[in-house]
N, C-alpha and C positions, 0 to 999 in steps of 0.2 A: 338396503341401507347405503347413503352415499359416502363414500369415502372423503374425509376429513384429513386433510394435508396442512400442517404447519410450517410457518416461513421458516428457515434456520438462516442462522448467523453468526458466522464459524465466528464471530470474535468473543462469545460468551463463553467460548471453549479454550482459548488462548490464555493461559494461568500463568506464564513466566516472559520474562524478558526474552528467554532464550529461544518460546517459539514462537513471539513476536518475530527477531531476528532471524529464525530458522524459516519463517512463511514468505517476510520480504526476501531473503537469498536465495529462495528456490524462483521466484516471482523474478527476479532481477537475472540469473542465470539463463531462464525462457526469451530475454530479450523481447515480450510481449508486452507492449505497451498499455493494454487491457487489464493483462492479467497482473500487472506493477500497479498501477493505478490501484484498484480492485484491492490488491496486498494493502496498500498504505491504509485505502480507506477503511480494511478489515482490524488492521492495528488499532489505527485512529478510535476505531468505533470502540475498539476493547479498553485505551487509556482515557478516552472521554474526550468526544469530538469537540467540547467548547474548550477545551483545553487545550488541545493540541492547537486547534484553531488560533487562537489568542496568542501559542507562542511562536506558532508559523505566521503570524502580523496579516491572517485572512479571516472572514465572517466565515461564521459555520457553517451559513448557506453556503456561500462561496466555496469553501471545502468541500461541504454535501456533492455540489454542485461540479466540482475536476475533479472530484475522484468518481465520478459514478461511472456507468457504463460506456454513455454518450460524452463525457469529460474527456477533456483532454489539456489534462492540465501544462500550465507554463513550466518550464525547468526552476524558477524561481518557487513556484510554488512545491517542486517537491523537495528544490533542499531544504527552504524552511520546514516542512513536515517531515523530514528525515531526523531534521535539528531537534525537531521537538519529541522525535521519538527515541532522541538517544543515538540513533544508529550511523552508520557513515555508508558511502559508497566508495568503490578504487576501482582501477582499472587494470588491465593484465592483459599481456599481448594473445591475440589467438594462435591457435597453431595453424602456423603456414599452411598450404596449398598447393599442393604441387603442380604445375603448370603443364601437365602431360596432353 
């Protein structure tokens, strides 16, 4: 019997704002531009992409489209979809280096 594999889609699992905001802060912490991308589009998918789409002022293709894996979206496009998800970004110095 061949093994039967379903797609998953972690945003059908995402139930609060808190772990909307808890999957983008781990995603934005990695500094992985893949993996940030990836996060919004995860969000996105779970608040409803024509919607976010609409209030980030891009087609849902469009979105589809810089958030995928191969996207690489503009910095405009993700603070409008930050905007639209409620969330913010900030910045915070790293820790030094020591020059040894």
């Amino acid at each position: 019997m061949a093994l039967q594999i379903k797609p998953f889609d972690a945003a059908k699992y995402l139930a609060s704002d808190k772990d909307h905001a808890d999957l983008l802060a781990d995603a934005f912490a990695t500094a992985d531009p893949t993996y940030i991308a990836n996060a919004l589009g995860v969000v996105a998918r779970a608040r409803g992409m024509s919607h976010v789409a609409k209030e980030a002022g891009v087609t849902r293709e469009a979105l589809y489209k810089a958030l995928s894996p191969k996207g690489d979206p503009k910095l405009s496009t993700v603070l409008g979809v930050m905007k639209a998800l409620g969330v913010t970004m900030s910045a915070s110095p790293t820790p030094a280096v020591s020059a040894e």
